[in-house]
Each structure stands twice: as C-alpha cells, then as structure tokens.
C-alpha positions as CSV (number, residue, x, y, z in Angstrom):
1,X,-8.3,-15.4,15.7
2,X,-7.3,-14.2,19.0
3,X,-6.0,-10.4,19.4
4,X,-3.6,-9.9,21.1
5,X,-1.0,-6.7,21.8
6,X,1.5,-8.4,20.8
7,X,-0.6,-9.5,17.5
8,X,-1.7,-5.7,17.2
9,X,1.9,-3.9,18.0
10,X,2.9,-6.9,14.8
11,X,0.4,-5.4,12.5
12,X,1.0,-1.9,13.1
13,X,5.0,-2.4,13.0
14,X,4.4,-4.3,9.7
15,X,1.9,-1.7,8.2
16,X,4.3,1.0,8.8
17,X,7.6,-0.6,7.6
18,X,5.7,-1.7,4.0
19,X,4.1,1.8,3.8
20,X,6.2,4.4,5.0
21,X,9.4,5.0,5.3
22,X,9.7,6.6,9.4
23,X,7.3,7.0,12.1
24,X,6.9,10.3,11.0
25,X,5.7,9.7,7.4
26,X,3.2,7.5,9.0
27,X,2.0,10.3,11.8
28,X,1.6,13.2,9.5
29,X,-0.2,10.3,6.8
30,X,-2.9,9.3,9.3
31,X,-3.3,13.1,10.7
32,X,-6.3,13.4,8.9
33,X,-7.1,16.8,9.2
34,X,-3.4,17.9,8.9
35,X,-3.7,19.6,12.6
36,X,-0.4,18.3,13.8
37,X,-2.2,15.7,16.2
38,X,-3.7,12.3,16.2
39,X,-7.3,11.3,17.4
40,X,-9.1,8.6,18.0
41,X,-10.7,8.1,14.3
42,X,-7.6,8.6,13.3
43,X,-6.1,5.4,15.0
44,X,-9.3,3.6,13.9
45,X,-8.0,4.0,10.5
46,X,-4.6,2.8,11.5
47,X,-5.9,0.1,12.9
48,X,-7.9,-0.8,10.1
49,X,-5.4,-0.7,7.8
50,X,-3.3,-2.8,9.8
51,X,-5.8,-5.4,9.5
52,X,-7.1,-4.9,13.4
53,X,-10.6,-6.6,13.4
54,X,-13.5,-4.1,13.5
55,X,-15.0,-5.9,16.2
56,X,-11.9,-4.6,18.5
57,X,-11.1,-1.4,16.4
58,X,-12.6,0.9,18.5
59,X,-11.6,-0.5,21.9
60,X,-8.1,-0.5,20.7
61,X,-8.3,2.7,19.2
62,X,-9.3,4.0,22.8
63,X,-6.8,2.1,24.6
64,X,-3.9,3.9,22.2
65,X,-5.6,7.3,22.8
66,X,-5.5,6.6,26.6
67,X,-1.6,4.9,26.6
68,X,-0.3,7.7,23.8
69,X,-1.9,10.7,25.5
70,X,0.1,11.8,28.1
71,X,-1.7,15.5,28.9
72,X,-5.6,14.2,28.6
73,X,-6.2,16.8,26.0
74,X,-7.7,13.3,23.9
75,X,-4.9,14.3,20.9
76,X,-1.5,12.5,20.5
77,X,1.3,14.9,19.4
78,X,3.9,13.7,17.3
79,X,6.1,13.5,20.3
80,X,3.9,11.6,22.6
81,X,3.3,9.3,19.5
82,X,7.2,9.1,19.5
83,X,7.5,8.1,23.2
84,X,4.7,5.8,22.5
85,X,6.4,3.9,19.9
86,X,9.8,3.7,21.5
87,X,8.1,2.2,24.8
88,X,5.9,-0.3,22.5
89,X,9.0,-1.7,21.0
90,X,8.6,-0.9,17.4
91,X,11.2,-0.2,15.7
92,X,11.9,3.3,13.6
C-alpha cells in the first residue's frame, strides 16, 4: 500500500471524527504528559492509531513536527496544531 499525504491526512481526519468530538479533544488526548504541547512520540502514537504504517511512522511523525512547529522549540502548541489542521484541510 502506497502512503501517501493524502492517504495519511484521510486516516488522521477519520481517526479523529470516530474518536473525538473537536480538534481539541483529540490535542489534549494525545498530550501525553498533559504539558499543553505535542511532541514527536506523541504524533507517533497518532499516527499509529490512525493506522499509519510503522515502517513510515517515524518519518511522518518528523515531517508533522517540522510543518506544525512554527517557533523550532520541537513542541506543537494547541494553536500551531490549530493552524496546522485548518491549512491541511481537515475538517473541525
């Protein structure tokens, strides 16, 4: 099967409109440590549970971290997460 970002952006849109109910409900579930900001391992497990192969997982995970994070600080905040989402098309 052939990953795409199309495919991926699919997966994660689905995975967030059977599991949560906003954006937000699905930023503050995969904050892992409850810090208010997402990392890399926690878009891994995103990714995993939107079915992204594990083969990719991590690539993926850094491109996110590298297109979400606009001030390099290697964290996405709930609003760059936000502007992330409304320029990948997903709907909230």
């Amino acid at each position: 099967m052939a990953w795409t970002k199309e495919k991926i952006l699919i997966n994660i849109e689905s995975l967030m409109r059977s599991k949560f109910t906003n954006p937000k409900d699905a930023f503050d579930y995969y904050d892992n440590d409850k810090d208010g900001f997402l990392t890399k391992a926690d878009f891994k497990n995103l990714l995993k549970e939107a079915g992204v192969s594990s083969l990719i997982r991590g690539l993926v995970a850094e491109f996110m971290m590298k297109s979400f994070d606009q001030n390099n600080d290697n964290l996405v905040s709930w609003f760059e997460f936000q502007k992330a989402i409304k320029e990948s098309g997903i709907k909230e």
